[in-house]
N, C-alpha and C positions, 0 to 999 in steps of 0.2 A: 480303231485305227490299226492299220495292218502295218507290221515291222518289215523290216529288209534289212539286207547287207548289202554296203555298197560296196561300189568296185575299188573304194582306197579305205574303208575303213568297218569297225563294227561297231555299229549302230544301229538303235530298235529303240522302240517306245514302250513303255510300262508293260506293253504286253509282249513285246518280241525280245527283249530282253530274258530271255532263257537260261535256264541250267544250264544249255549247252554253250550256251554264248559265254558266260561267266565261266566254263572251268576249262574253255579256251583262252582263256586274259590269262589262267593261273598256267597253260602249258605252251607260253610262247617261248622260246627258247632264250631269247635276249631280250631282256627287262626294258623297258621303253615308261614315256609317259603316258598315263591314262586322263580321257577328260571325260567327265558326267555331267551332261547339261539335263538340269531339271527341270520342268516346267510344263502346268499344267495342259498348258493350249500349244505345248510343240504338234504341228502337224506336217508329217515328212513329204506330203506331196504339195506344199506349197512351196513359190518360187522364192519366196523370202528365207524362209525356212531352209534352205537349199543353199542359197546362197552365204546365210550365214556359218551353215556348213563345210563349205567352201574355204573361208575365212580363218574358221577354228582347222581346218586340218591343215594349214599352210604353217602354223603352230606345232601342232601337235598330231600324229597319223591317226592315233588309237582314239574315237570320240564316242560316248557310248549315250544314249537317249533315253531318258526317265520320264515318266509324268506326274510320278508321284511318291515322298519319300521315301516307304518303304521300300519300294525299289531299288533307289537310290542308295540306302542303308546294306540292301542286302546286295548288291554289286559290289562294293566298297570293303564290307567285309571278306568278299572271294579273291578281294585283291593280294597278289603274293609278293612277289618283286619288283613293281611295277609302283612310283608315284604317281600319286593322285590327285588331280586338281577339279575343284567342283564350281560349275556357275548355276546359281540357283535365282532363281522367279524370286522378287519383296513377298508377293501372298506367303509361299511355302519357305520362307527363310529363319520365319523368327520357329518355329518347329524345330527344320530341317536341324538348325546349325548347333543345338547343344546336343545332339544327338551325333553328332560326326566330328565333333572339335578335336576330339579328342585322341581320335585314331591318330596311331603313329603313320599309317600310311598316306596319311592326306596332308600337301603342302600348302594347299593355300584354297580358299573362297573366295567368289568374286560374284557381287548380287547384282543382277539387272531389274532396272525400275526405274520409271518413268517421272519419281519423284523421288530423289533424295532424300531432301529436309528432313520425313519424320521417321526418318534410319537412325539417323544421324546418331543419335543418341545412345542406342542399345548395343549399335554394333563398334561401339569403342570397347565395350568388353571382351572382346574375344578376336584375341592376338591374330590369329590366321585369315579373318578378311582381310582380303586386299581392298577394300574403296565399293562402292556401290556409284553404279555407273549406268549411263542414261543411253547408252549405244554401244554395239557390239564392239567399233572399229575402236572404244577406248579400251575396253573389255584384253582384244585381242594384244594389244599393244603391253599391258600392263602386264597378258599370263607369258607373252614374249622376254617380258624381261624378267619375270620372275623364274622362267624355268634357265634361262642364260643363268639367272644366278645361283641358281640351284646346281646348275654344272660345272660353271667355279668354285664353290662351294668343297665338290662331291669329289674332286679331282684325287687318285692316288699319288698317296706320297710316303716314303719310306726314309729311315733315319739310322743313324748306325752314328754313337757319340764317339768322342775320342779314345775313350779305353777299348773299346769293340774293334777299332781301328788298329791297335796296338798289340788285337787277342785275335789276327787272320788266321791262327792253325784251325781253330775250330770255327765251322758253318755256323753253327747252332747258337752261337753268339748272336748271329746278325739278325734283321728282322727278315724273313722271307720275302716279302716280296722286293726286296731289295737287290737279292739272289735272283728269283727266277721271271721276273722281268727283265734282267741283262740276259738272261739266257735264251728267254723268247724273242727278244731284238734279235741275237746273233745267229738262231736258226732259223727266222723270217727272213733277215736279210741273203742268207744264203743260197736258200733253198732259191731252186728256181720255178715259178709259177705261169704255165702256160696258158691257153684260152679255154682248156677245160674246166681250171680254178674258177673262173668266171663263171661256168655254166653252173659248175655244182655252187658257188657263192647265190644265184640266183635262183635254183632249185632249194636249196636250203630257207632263202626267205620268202620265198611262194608257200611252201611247206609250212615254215613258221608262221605266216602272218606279220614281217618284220617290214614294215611299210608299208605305203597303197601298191597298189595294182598299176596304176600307171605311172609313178614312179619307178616304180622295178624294169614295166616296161622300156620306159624310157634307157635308163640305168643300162637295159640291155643292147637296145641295139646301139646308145651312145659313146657308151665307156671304152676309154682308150685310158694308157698310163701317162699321158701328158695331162691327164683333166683330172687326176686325181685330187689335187686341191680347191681345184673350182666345184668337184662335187661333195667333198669334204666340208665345205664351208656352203651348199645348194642347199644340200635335205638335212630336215631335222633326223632322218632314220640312220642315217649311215653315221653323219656326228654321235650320235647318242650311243646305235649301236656297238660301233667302235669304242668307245669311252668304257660304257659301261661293261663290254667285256673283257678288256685291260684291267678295268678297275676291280671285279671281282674275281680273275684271272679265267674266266667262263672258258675253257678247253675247245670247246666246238665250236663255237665263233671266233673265237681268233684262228683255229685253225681254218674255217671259210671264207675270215677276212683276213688270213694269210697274204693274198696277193693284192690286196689293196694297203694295205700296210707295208709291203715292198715299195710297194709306186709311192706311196706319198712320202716314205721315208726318201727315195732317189730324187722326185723332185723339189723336194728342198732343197734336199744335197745339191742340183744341177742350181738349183737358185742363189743356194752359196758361192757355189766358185764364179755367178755372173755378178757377185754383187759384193764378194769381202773387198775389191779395189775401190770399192766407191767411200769405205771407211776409211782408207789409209793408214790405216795400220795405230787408227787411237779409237781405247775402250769410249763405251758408251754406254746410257744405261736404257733401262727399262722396265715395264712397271706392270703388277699383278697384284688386282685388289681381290680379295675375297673373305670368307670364313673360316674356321678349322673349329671343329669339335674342342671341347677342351683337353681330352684325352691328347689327342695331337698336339694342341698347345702345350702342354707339359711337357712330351715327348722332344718337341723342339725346342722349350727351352735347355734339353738336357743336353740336347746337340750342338751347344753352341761351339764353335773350335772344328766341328765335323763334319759328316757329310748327310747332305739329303739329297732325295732324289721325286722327281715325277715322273710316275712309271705310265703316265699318259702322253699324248702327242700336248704339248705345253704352248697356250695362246699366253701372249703378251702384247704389250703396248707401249708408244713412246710418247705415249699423252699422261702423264701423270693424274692432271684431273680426273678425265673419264677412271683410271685404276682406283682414284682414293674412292668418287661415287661406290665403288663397287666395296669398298671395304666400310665403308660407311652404311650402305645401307645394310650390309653382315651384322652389324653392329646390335642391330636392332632384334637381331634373332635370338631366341631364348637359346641356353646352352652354347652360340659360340662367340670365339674369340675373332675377332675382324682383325686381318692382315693387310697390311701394302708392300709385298714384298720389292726390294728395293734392288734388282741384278745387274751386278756390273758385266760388262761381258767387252774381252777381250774380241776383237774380228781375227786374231789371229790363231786361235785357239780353234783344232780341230774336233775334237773330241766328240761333241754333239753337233750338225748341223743346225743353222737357223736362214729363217729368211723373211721379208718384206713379201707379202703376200698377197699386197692390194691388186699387182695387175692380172694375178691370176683368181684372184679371190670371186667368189658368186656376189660378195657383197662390198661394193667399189670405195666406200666410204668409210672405211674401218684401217685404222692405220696400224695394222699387227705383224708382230713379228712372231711368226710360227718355230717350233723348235720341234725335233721330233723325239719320240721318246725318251726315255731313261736318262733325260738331260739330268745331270750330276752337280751341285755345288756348295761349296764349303759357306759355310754358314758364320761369319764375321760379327754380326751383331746384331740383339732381339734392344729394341727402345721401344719405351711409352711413350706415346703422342699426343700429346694436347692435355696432359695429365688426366687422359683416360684409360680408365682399367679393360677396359673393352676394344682399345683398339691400338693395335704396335706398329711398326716398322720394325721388318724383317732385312738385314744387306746380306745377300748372298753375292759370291762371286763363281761364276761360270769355273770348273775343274778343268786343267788338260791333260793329256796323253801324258803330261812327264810328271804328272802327281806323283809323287813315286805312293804314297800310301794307298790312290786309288789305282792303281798299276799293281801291286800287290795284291792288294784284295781282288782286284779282278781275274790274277792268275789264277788265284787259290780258288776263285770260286770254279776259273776252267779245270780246273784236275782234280774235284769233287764229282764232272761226271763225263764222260767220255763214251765214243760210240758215234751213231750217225746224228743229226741235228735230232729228231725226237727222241730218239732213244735217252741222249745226253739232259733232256727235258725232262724224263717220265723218273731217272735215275734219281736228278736233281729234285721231285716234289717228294719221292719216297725219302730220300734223308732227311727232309726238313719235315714230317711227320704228314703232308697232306695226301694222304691215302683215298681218300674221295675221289679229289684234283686228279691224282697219278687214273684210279680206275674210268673218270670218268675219258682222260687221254687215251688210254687205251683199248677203250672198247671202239673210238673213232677213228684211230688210227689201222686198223687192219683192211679198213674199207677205203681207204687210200693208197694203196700198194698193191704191187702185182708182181713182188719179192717175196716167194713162198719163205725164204728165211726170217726174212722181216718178220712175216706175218704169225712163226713158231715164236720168236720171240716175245712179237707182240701177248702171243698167248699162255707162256711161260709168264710174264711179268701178271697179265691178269693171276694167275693162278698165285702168285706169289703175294698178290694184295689182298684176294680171297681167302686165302690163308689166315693173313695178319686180321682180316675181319673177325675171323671163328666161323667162314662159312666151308667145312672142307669138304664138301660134297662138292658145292661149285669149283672148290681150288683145284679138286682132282680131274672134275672135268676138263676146265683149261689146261689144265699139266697134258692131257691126254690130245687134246686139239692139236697141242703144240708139238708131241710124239708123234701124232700122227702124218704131220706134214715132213717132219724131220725122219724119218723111216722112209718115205718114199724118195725122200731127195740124198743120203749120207748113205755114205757104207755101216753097213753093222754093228764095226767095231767103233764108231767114230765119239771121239770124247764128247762132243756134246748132246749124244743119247744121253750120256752116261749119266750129265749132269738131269736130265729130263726124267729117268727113271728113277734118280735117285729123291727129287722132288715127289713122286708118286710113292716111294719106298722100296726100290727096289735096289740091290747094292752089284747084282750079277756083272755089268760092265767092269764098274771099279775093280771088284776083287780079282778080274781076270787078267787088264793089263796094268794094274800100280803094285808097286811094292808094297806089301806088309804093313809098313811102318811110313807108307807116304800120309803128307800132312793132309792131302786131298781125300783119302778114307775115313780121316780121322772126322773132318766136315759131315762126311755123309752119315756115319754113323752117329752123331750127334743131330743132327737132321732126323733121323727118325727114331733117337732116343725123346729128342722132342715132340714128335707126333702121339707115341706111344704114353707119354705124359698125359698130354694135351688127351686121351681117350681114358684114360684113367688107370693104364696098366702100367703102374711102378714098376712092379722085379722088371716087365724087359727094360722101361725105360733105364734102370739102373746099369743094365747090363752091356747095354748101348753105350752111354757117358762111362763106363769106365772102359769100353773096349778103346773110345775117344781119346779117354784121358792117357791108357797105355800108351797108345803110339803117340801123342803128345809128348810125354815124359819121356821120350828116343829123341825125337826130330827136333824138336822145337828150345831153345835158352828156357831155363829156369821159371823168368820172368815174363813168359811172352803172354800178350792180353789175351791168346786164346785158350792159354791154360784156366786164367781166371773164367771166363765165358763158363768153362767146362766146371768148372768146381763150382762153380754160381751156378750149373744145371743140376749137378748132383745134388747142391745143400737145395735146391728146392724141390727135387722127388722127397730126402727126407723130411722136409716140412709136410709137404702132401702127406707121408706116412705118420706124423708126429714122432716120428725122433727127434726132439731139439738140439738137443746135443750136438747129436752128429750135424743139425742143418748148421748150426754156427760155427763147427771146425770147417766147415766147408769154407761156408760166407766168410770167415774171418783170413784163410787162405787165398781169397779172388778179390777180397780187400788188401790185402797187404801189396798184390802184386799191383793190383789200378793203381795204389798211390805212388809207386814209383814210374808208374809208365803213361798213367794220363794226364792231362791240366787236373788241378784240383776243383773246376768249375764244371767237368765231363758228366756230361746227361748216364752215362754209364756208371758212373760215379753214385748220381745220384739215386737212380736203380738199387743198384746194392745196398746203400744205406737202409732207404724205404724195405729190402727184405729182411735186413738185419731188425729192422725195428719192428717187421712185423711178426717174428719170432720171440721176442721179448713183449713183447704184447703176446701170443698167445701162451706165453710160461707166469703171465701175469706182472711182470716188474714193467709198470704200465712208465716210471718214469725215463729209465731206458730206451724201451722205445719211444718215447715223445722227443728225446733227442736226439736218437737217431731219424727220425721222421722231418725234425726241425732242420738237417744237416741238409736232406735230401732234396726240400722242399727249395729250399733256397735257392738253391741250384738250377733247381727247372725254371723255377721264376725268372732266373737272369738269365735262362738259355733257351727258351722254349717259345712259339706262339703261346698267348693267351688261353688256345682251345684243342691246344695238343695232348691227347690222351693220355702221355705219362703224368700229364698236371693230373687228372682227374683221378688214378689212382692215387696219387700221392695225397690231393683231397678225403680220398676213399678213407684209407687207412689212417689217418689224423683223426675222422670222425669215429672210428672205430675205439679208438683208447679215451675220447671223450664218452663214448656211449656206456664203458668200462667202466669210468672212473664214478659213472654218474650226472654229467653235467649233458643233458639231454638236448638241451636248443642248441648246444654248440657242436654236438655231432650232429644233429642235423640241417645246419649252417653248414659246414664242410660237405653233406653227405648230395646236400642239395647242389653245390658248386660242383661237384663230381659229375651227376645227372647232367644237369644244363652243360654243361661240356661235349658226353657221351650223346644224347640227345641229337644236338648238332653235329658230330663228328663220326659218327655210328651208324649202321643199320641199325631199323628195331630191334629187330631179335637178334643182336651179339650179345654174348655171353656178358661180357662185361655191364651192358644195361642193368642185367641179370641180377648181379651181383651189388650195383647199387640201390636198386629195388629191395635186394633183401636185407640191404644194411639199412635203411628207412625202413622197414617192417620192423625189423630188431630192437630199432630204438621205442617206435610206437609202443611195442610189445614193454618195453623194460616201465615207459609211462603206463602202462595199464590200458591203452586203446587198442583196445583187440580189434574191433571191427575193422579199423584202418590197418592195423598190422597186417590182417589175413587179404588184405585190397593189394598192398604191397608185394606180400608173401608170393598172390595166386599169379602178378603179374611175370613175378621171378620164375614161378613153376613154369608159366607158360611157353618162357623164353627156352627155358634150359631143355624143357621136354622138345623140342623142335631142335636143337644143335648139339645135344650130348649125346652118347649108347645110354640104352637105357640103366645102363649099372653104372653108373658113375658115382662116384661118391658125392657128388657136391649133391645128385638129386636125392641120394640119402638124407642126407643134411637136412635140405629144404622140407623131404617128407615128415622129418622129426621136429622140425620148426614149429611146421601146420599143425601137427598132432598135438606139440605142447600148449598152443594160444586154444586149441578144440579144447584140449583139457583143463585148460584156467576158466574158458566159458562154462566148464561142466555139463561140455558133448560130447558123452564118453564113446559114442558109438563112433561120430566122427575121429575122432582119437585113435584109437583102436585102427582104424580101416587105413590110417596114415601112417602109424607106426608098421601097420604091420609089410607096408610097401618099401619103408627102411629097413626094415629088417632084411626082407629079402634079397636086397642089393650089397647087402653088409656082410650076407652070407655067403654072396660069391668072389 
């Protein structure tokens, strides 16, 4: 049987199912649902066959065609971002199904067979069938409601409790997407989106694969911004894709569905103001059933008194029933918590637009009231219902403009970053630690602009996130992209070379038009006393942070945070050197000045602790530093994402005084939390991988498993040999590591041949 691709979807049989087909599922750019229908006797050029085709992609766009399990198994495993739902043949099921139950990426089973009754039985074990079914049309009906619930479900939502509310100096408090979902509303809404957005939006999901073919078509020649909710509520591809790239904040789709997210946010808006008279000025409520992970469920019980937010376009209803179904059937899902959120909402309340959406809606019999994003509300009270632990009532009440504490937070969060709408965006993901997020912004943004200033910018900022990766080959590159635009367009002397060369290391502008003793030298010099670090050459870094510190100590009050900065650069060249001494009169000078100048809750804070502690760790007073480490940790905890990199240091180094002490599963518990962080939030080869690679070698090494040790060990060499000069001290290190696990196996030659590669970098 010969495979195809059709004109709306990718679909093949056992045998056109390809490599290539498969590692296109993994490089669509916005995650969608995927469906695998398996089944021995599918044949794609019958008309049933075809039709029932037809059927499933009015569901779901993405359908992919098996004949037989393996197949099926190895599709499912290629799957990346993408849920997966599988309809499988009674012959091939009772096989198929313990062999894919399991996968986290599959949401549900649905078996077709012509005779129920002796299913019956076997398939009550295994939670993810949905029913075994005698006809497509129940089939389709059933994976319709299940993906609907899967998208209630899935919905972002962010939380900020009353004390957070109370702590608006500091961002780093809040949970991020809290932040930069308001910030993506407010430069979407602004921007203005012409009929080009359109064409690159449909160029983008041609390219992608992000819906059929004649959908898009359609899409194209029909789309106007009055039908923006008729086709928001049409296709499953623009719902989904929309959502799901909100929901994981995906950079390049929101910025392609920039201008559709304009229109639908406006006509609500215009739906509002035809319809807040028809309430008359009395609240009323409205109902949203669904799931929450439990993670979230905890998250929200902490919030109660505060605020939450839906950082997606937010469906509701004024049918209660239909809402509890929907939290009811949640109910039944392993790991969540079923909600009936219970919202009271003012009509007189601007803050968030909503509207009744039935006469525009694609689908005429659905009584909802649409809200568009970052809809805000304070959260009054979490009840058990029916004295079940599985399922609550949630009453929220709609937020307005004269909140004054969500008016404060919202300033705070505008004068954390400033500039034109993306810029204010890419500023905003770098403070809150998503370095990815910010690079993946930035590499898409320069191809949107025809502002040669912009576009230096744009390439400064790369370079500056390349930087923070440990890639500086590519940092200098973009530094130089960005010089290079910036020379043809400014005069010679103009300050923002100055800042452009100073990024590359050059100090020529500054020294010629600042003063001596201006605070803006002092940056620069500190700038590439950090470079000069970061490559392993102490004296000059030294000589740099004190040229810093000099005019510091002129310009700057006593206590000013960037003295501490500087003395917390110095005490860590003399850590690099092993002076400890000296690195703790440092550390202990750039701690004195933080505690009088930051909250005592400041990520910077906690920074310092972590290298106080890890200077007592390395003079051996292991209990020392465990509470310095304990200080620091804490801190990140209550300030940080989950998967922000200072956590995973600070995991780092905890494992490290366990690995000291002797208690070997417990640094490798921490060492392993470090990794799985790094892992996700890293390129492969940054240093930092590096470094937790050879703290899991170490431990191995202190248990006596060399072979694992040197697995570790060669992974760390590999990294570091691609991102260090060859003299660096750390690859010292690592070469005397290798040399000593060679020499406990009593492979002297090997030994020998390692040391003597430390050696010679120790000599220079």
């Amino acid at each position: 049987m010969s495979g195809s691709k059709s004109d709306e979807n990718v679909v093949g049989s056992s045998e056109s199912t390809t490599s290539q087909n498969i590692r296109q599922l993994r490089q669509r750019m916005a995650p969608n649902y995927l469906l695998v229908w398996i089944d021995a006797s599918i044949d794609e050029t019958n008309m049933d066959c075809q039709e029932t085709l037809a059927q499933l992609k009015n569901v779901i766009d993405h359908v992919t065609l098996c004949t037989d399990p393996d197949r099926c198994i190895q599709v499912l495993n290629k799957v990346d971002k993408e849920r997966a739902f599988v309809i499988t043949s009674c012959l091939l099921s009772q096989h198929l199904v313990p062999e894919i139950h399991g996968m986290l990426q599959l949401e549900a089973i649905y078996i077709f067979c012509g005779d129920n009754s002796e299913h019956q039985k076997w398939t009550q074990n295994w939670a993810k069938i949905k029913g075994i079914h005698t006809n497509m049309k129940d089939i389709c009906q059933a994976l319709q409601a299940d993906v609907k619930q899967y998208n209630q479900d899935s919905i972002a939502m962010s939380f900020v409790t009353v004390n957070e509310l109370a702590s608006t100096y500091d961002l780093n408090q809040l949970e991020p997407t809290f932040m930069y979902t308001q910030i993506f509303k407010e430069i979407l809404l602004d921007m203005e989106h012409g009929k080009q957005a359109i064409k690159d939006f449909i160029t983008y999901c041609r390219q992608n694969e992000c819906g059929s073919t004649v959908t898009i078509n359609r899409f194209e020649k029909e789309y106007h911004a009055q039908s923006a909710i008729w086709w928001y509520t049409f296709t499953p591809f623009i719902y989904y894709m929309l959502n799901d790239g909100l929901r994981s904040m995906e950079g390049n789709t929101i910025i392609n569905m920039g201008f559709f997210i304009h229109d639908l946010h406006e006509q609500i808006q215009q739906l509002y103001q035809q319809q807040v008279n028809h309430y008359h000025d009395k609240p009323f409520l409205v109902y949203r059933g669904q799931g929450l992970k439990k993670s979230n469920f905890e998250k929200l019980q902490k919030t109660k008194g505060g605020l939450m937010s839906f950082n997606n376009f937010l469906s509701t209803s004024k049918d209660k029933v239909v809402s509890l179904e929907f939290a009811e059937f949640a109910s039944m899902i392993p790991d969540m918590v079923a909600i009936l959120f219970v919202m009271s909402i003012d009509p007189c309340i601007k803050s968030t637009p909503f509207a009744s959406i039935k006469e525009m809606s694609a689908i005429k019999c659905e009584e909802e009231i649409l809200f568009s994003m970052h809809t805000v509300f304070r959260v009054n009270a979490i009840k058990q219902m029916d004295n079940n632990e599985q399922l609550y009532q949630v009453e929220l009440q709609l937020t307005s403009d004269d909140d004054q504490q969500l008016r404060i937070l919202t300033d705070r969060i505008r004068e954390e970053a400033s500039g034109t709408e993306w810029q204010r965006l890419g500023v905003l993901l770098l403070k809150i630690g998503q370095f990815n997020k910010a690079e993946e912004l930035y590499k898409v943004l320069p191809e949107h602009t025809l502002d040669e200033d912009e576009k230096a910018y744009y390439y400064h900022q790369l370079g500056y996130v390349k930087n923070d990766q440990g890639d500086y080959k590519k940092a200098i590159w973009y530094y130089e992209q960005g010089l290079e635009i910036k020379q043809k367009t400014l005069p010679s002397n103009h300050p923002d070379l100055a800042t452009t060369f100073n990024n590359i290391g050059t100090l020529g502008i500054y020294q010629e038009t600042l003063p001596s003793n201006h605070p803006d030298l002092a940056t620069s010099y500190s700038n590439i006393g950090l470079t000069y670090s970061e490559m392993g050459e102490y004296s000059k870094a030294l000589s740099y942070y004190e040229k810093a510190l000099e005019i510091q100590e002129k310009s700057l009050p006593s206590d000013h945070p960037d003295s501490a900065i500087t003395y917390n650069n110095i005490g860590s060249v003399y850590d690099f050197m092993g002076e400890y001494s000296k690195t703790l009169s440092y550390y202990e000078r750039a701690l004195e000045i933080l505690k009088k100048t930051l909250p005592l809750n400041h990520p910077d804070l906690a920074n310092l602790y972590n290298n106080v502690g890890n200077v007592h760790n390395k003079m051996g007073e292991y209990s020392e530093a465990l509470s310095f480490y304990g200080k620091g940790l804490e801190i990140l905890k209550n300030t940080l994402p989950s998967n922000h990199p200072y956590l995973a240091t600070s995991y780092d180094t905890i494992g490290l005084v366990y690995n000291h002490v002797g208690k070997y599963s417990k640094a490798l518990s921490y060492y392993e939390k470090a990794l799985k962080i790094r892992e996700k939030s890293l390129p492969s080869d940054h240093p930092a991988l590096a470094t937790t690679y050879n703290n899991i070698g170490s431990v191995y090494d202190s248990m006596g498993k060399y072979s694992k040790t040197l697995s570790y060990y060669n992974k760390a060499l590999e990294i570091l040999k691609k991102t260090l000069p060859l003299n660096h001290p750390d690859l010292a290190n690592l070469y005397n590591n290798i040399g000593n696990v060679h020499n406990k196996m009593e492979e002297y030659f090997e030994a020998l041949s390692y040391y003597d590669k430390a050696l010679e970098i120790l000599k220079k």
